[in-house]
C-alpha positions in Angstrom: -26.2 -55.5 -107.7 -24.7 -52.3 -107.6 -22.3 -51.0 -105.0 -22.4 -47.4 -103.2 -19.2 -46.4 -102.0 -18.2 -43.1 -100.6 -15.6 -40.8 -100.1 -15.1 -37.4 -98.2 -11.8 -35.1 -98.5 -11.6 -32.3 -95.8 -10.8 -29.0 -97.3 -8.5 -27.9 -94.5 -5.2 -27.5 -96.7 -3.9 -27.6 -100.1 -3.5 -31.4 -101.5 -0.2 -32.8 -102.1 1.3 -35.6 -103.7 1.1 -38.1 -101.1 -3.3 -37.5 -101.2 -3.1 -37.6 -104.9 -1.2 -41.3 -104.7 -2.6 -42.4 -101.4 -6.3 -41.2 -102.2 -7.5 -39.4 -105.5 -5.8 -41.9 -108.1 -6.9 -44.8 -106.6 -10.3 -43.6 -106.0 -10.9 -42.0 -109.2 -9.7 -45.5 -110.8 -12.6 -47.5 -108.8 -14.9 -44.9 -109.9 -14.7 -46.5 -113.2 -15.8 -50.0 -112.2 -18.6 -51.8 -113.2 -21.2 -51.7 -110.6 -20.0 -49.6 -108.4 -22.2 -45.9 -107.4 -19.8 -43.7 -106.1 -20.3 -40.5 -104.0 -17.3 -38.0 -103.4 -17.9 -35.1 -101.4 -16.0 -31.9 -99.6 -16.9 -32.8 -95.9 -16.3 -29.0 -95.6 -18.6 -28.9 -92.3 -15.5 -31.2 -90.7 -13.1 -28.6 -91.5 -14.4 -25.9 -89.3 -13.4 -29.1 -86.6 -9.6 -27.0 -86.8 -10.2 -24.3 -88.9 -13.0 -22.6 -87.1 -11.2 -19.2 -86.8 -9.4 -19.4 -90.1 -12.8 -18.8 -92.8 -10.2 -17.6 -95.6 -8.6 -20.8 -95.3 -11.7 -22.8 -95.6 -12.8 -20.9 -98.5 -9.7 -21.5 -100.3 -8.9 -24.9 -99.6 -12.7 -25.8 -101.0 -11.8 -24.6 -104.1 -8.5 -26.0 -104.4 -9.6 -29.5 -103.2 -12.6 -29.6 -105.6 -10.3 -28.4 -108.8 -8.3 -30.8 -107.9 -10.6 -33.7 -107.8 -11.8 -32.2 -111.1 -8.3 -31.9 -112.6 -7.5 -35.5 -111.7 -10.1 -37.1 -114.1 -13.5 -37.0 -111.8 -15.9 -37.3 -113.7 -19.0 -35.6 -112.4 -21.7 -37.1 -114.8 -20.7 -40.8 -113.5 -20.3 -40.0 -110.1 -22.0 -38.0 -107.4 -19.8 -34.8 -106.6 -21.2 -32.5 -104.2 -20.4 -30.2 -100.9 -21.4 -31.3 -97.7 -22.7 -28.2 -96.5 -25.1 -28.0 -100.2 -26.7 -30.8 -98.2 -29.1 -29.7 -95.6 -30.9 -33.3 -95.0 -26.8 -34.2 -93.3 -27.5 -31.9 -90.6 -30.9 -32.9 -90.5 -30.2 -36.8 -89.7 -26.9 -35.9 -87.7 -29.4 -34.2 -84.7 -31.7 -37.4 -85.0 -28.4 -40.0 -84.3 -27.1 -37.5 -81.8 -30.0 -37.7 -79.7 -29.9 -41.7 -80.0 -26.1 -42.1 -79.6 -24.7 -42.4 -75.9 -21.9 -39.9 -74.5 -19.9 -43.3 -74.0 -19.6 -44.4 -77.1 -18.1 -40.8 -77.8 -15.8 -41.1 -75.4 -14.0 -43.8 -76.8 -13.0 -41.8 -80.1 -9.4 -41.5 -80.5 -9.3 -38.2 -81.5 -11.0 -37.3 -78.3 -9.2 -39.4 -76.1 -5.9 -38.2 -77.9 -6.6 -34.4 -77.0 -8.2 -35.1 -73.7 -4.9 -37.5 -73.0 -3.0 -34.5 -74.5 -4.0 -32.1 -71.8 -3.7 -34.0 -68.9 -0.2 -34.7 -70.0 0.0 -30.8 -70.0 -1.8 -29.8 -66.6 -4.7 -28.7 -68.4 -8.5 -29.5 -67.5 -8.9 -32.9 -69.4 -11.5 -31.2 -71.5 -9.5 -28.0 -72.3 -10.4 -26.8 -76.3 -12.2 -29.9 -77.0 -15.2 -28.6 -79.0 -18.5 -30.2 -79.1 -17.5 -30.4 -83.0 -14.4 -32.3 -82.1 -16.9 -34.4 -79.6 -19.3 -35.9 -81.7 -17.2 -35.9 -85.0 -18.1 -39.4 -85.6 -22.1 -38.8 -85.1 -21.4 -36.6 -88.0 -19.4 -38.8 -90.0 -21.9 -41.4 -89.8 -24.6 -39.1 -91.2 -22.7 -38.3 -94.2 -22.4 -42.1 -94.2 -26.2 -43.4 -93.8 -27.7 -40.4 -95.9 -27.0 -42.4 -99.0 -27.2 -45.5 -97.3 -23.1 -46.4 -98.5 -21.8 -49.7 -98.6 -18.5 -49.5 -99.0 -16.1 -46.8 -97.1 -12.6 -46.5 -98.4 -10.9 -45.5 -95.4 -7.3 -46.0 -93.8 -6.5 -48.2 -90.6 -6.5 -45.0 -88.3 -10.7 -44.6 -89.5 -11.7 -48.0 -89.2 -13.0 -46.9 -85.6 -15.0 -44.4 -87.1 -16.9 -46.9 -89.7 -17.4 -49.2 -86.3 -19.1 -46.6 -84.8 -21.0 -46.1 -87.6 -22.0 -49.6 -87.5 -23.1 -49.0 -83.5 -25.1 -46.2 -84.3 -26.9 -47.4 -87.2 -28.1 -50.8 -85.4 -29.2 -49.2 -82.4 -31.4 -46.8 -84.7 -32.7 -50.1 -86.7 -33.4 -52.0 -83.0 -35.2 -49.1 -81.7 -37.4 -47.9 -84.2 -36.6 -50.7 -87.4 -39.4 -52.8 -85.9 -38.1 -55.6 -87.8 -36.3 -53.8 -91.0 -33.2 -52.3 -91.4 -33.6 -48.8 -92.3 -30.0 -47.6 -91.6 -27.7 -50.0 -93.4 -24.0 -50.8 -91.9 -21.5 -50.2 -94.0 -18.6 -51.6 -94.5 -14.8 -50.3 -94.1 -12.7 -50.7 -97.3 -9.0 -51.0 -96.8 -6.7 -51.2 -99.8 -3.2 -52.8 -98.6 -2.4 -51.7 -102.3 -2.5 -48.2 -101.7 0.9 -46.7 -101.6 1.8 -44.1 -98.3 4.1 -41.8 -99.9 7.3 -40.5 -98.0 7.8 -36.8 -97.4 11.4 -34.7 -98.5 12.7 -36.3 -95.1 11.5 -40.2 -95.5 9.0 -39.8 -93.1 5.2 -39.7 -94.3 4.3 -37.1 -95.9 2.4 -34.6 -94.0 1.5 -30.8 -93.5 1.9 -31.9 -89.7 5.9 -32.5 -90.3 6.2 -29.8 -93.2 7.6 -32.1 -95.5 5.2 -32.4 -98.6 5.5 -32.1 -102.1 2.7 -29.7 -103.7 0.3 -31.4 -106.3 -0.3 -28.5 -108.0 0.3 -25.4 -106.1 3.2 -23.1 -107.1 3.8 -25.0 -110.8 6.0 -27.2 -112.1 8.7 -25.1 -110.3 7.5 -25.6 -106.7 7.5 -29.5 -107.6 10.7 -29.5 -109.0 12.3 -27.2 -105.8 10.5 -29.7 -103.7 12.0 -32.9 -105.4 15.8 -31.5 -105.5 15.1 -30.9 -101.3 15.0 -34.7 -101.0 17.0 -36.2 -98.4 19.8 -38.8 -99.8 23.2 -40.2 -98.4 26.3 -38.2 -98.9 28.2 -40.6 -102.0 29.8 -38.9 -104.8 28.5 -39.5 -108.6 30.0 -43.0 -110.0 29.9 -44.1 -106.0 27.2 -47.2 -106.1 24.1 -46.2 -104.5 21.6 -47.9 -102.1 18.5 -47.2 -104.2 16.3 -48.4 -100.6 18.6 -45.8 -98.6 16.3 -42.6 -99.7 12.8 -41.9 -100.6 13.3 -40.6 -103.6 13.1 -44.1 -105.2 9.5 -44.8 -103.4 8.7 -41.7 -105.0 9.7 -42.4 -108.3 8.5 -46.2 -108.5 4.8 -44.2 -107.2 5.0 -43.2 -111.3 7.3 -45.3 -112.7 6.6 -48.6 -114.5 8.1 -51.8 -113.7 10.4 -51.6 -116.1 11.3 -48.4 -115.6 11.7 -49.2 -111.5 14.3 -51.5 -112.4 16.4 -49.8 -114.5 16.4 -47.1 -111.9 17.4 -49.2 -109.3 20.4 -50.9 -111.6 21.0 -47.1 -112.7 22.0 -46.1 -108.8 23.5 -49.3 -108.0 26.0 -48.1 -110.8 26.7 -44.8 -109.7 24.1 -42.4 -111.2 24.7 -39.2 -109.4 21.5 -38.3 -106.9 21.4 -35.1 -109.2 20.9 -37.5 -112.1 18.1 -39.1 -110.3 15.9 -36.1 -108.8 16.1 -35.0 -112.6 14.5 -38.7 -113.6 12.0 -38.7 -110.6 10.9 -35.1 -111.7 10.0 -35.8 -115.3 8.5 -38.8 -114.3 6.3 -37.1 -111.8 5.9 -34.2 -113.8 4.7 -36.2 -117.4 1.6 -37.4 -115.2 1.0 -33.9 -113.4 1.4 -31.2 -116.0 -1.3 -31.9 -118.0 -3.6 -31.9 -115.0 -1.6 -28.7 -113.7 -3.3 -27.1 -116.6 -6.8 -27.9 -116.1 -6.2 -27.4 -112.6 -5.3 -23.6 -113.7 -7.9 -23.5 -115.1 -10.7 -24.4 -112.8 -8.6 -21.7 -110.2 -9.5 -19.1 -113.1 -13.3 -19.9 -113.4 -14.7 -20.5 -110.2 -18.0 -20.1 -111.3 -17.6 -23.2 -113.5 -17.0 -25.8 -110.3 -19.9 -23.8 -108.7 -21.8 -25.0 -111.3 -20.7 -28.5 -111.1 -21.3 -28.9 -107.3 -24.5 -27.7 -107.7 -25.9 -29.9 -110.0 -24.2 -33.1 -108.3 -25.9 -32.5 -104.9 -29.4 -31.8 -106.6 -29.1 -35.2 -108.4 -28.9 -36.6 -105.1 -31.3 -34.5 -102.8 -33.9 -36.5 -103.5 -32.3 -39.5 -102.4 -31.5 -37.4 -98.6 -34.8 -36.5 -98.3 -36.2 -40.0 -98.8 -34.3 -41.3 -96.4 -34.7 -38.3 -94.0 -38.4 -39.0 -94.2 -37.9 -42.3 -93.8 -36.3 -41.6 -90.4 -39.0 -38.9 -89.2 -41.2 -41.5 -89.4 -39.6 -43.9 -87.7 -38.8 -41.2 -84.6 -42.5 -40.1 -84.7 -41.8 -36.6 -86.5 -44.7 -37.5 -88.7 -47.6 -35.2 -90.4 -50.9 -34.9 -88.1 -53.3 -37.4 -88.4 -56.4 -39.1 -86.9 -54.8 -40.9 -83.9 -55.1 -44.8 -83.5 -56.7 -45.0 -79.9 -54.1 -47.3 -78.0 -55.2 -47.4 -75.0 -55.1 -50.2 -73.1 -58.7 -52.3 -73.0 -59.1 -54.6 -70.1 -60.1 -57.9 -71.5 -63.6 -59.0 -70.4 -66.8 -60.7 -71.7 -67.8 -58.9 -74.7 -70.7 -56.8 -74.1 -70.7 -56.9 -70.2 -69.7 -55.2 -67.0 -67.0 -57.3 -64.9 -65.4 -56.8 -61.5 -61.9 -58.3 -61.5 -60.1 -59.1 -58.6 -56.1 -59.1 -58.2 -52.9 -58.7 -56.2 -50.1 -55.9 -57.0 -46.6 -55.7 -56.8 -47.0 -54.0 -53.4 -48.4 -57.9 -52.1 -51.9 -55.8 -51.6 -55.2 -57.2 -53.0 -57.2 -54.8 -55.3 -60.3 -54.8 -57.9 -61.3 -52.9 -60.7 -65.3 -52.5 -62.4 -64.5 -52.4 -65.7 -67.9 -51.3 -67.8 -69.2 -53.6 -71.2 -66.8 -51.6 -74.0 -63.9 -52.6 -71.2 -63.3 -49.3 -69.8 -61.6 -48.7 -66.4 -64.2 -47.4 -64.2 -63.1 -47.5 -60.3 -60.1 -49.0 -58.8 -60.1 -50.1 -55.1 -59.0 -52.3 -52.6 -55.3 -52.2 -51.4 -56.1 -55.1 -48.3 -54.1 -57.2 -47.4 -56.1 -60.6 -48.2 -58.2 -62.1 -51.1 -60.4 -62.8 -48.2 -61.1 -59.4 -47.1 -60.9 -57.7 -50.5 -63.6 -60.4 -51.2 -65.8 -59.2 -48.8 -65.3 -55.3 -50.0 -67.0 -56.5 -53.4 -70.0 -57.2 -52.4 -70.3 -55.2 -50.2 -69.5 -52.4 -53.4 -71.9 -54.8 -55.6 -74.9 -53.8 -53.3 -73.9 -50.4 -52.3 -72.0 -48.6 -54.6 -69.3 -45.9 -54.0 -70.6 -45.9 -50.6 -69.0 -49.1 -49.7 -65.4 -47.9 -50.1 -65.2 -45.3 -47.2 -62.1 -45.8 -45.3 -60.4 -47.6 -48.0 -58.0 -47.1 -51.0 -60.2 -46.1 -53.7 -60.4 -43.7 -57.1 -62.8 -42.9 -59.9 -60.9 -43.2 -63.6 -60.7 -39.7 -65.4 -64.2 -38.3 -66.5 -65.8 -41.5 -64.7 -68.7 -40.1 -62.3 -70.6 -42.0 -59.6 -73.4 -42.4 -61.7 -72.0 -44.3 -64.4 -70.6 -46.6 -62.0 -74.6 -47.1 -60.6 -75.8 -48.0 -64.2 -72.3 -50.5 -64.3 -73.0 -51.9 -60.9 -77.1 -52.4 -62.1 -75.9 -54.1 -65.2 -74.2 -56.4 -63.1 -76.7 -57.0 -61.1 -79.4 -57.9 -64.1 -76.8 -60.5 -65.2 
């Protein structure tokens, strides 16, 4: 049985180290299993979420993010590479949950909760710059999600909420118009505990927000290099001994290193290798695994056109796949082509072939009946009495003399139904 999983990067910066260990490696590694139908996309209709006002930065950070990818070893003939916004069917499917998905469950996102907590801390309105983008992020999410019909999500324990949402919207699609079949599977979250979290130049993790990355690729082997000597460490002189856990330089380095080569590191410190010494070690290590990417990163930067190309031809190998499952959903929702109508209205069961007068009570504790003609149409309802007795007495009376009988009383003709058909009912009652 193959496996769909997917992936979406947001183009709202240049990648750094800590995505390429935390995120592309690994992913570009489980690519290559057996079984396993990956999809990797730029969710680049999520970035205008911050970067709304900043187009030049969208624009660059697409391309960046998708030579990256490129540079790293994707392989777009064994996966499924694309845009987001290459993908009309997304949008398509993202109105249809929206108008299914309740205001509540969106109000329970932490991102929302987070800004609205945010400005309530600050004396703001509690709904002060929250966009309707920001809003229903995870409607959106879930789309990109159910479009393919994903299994698996690699995610990290700060999205697992989003999957679970996913999970919520999906069933309540399949309850209300599955009728028994799961259109919209759930996926599943993936966690890897594997997955290293790479410290930033001051230990913390490494993050745009704190200003503390390491470039992947931007600026050369010289930005990495500047970046690497920045690395905070403790204040001991060369041939001092060295707490290799005491900075995260050595986190860094064992990222790249093997084990053998993390041990001797680690020995090396503990016997007084100067932290010069060591930011040189980390930085060919690093760098042996970068450059050669660096280069076809360069390259993709240079010819534009060439990842154009790419993302092109990975979201119309997959198109077709959208747009069955968008039509599967229309149909479902009743957006379907025009067609002879089934006639569903409701028949009043009698004895086939004759006219009947049925007598009942409603909700209202009344008493009413109703001539219903010999293809069970409704013809007249009447009564509203207040005893089977009485309304009794109000049918024959009707039986013998027609419309005339219900003077003074609650009565009414169905729609197109004229006295005269109700005669020929009434005579056909009679003759029986």
């Amino acid at each position: 049985m193959t496996v769909r999983v997917l992936t979406g990067v947001t183009p709202s910066g240049t990648l750094h180290l800590g995505n390429y260990v935390g995120c592309i490696r690994p992913a570009i590694q489980k690519s290559l299993a057996a079984g396993t139908e990956s999809f990797y996309f730029l969710s680049d209709y999520h970035a205008l979420i911050k970067t709304i006002e900043d187009p030049d930065r969208i624009e660059k950070s697409r391309i960046q993010i998708a030579a990256t990818w490129l540079a790293c070893g994707l392989d777009p003939n064994r996966v499924h590479f694309y845009r987001q916004s290459d993908l009309p069917e997304t949008l398509e499917l993202d109105w249809i949950l929206n108008c299914l998905t309740s205001k509540g469950l969106m109000n329970r996102a932490h991102a929302y909760k987070a800004k609205v907590e945010a400005n309530e801390r600050d004396g703001e309105d509690p709904d002060n710059n929250v966009t309707m983008g920001l809003f229903c992020y995870p409607i959106l999410m879930a789309a990109d999600i159910l479009i393919f019909k994903a299994n698996l999500i690699p995610v990290g324990r700060d999205q697992i909420q989003h999957i679970e949402m996913c999970r919520d919207i999906a069933a309540r699609f399949n309850m209300l118009y599955g009728n028994g079949k799961e259109i919209l599977p759930l996926p599943e979250a993936l966690i890897d505990e594997e997955v290293a979290v790479l410290p930033g130049l001051d230990g913390r993790k490494m993050s745009k927000s704190y200003d503390n990355v390491i470039p992947l690729f931007e600026g050369g082997e010289k930005a990495l290099k500047e970046a690497i000597m920045k690395v905070v460490t403790d204040s001991k002189l060369p041939g001092e001994p060295k707490d290799p856990d005491s900075t995260s330089l050595t986190q860094l380095y064992e990222a790249f290193a093997t084990h053998e080569e993390r041990e001797a590191f680690r020995k090396a410190l503990r016997e007084g290798l100067s932290w010069g010494e060591a930011k040189e070690i980390v930085f060919n290590t690093i760098n042996g695994e970068i450059g050669p990417m660096r280069e076809k990163y360069e390259m993709y930067m240079r010819e534009p056109e060439v990842v154009e190309k790419i993302l092109i031809e990975g979201v119309e190998r997959i198109r077709p796949m959208a747009r069955e499952l968008v039509a599967q959903v229309r149909e479902a929702v009743g957006l379907r082509a025009f067609r002879a109508l089934e006639n569903k209205a409701k028949k009043v069961k009698t004895r086939k072939g004759k006219c009947v007068v049925k007598q009942y009570r409603e909700k209202d504790g009344l008493f009413y009946f109703k001539l219903v003609d010999a293809s069970g149409n409704l013809l007249v309802t009447a009564g509203g009495l207040a005893s089977g007795k009485e309304t009794g007495a109000l049918v024959k009376q009707f039986k013998a003399q027609g419309m005339a009988a219900l003077t003074g009383v609650f009565n009414e003709l169905a729609e197109s139904v004229s006295e005269q058909q109700v005669q020929e009912a009434l005579r056909e009652l009679a003759e029986e």
